[in-house]
Steps between C-alpha positions, in 0.01 A plus 500: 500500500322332164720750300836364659395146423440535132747714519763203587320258287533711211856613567666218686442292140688793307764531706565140509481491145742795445758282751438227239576696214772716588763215480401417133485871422834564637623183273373590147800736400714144538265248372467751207923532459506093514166449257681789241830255585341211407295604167876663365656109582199374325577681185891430524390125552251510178797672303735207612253266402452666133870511470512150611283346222707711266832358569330136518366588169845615360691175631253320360595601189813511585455126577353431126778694342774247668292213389508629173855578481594164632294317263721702245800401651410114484406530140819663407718264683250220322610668200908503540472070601 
């Protein structure tokens, strides 16, 4: 009779515990498709960042080359009047 009680004591816990677990077991091969998902968006949003600051660097300059060009323009129309 002792033997059947620490029996369920011992077991009852385990099983319990394997009831627990099965649910998160059974949901890994997803959570591991959307983590995989998520690091490959991560990247694509990093790139999009980096090209980002790239093209706000080039109209920048951009930018600086009109200025320039326009303050060519005034001086040559200063020039002809």
């Amino acid at each position: 009779m002792l033997i059947w009680i620490v029996l369920a004591v011992v077991l009852l816990p385990l099983v319990v515990l394997a009831l627990a677990v099965r649910p998160v077991l059974s949901r890994l091969p997803h959570l591991r498709r959307a983590s995989v998902a998520l690091q490959r968006r991560a990247a694509e949003a990093e790139a999009l960042r980096e090209t980002a600051e790239a093209l706000q660097q080039r109209a920048e300059g951009i930018q600086q080359q009109l200025d320039t060009a326009q303050h060519h323009l005034a001086l040559i129309k200063a020039k002809r009047s």
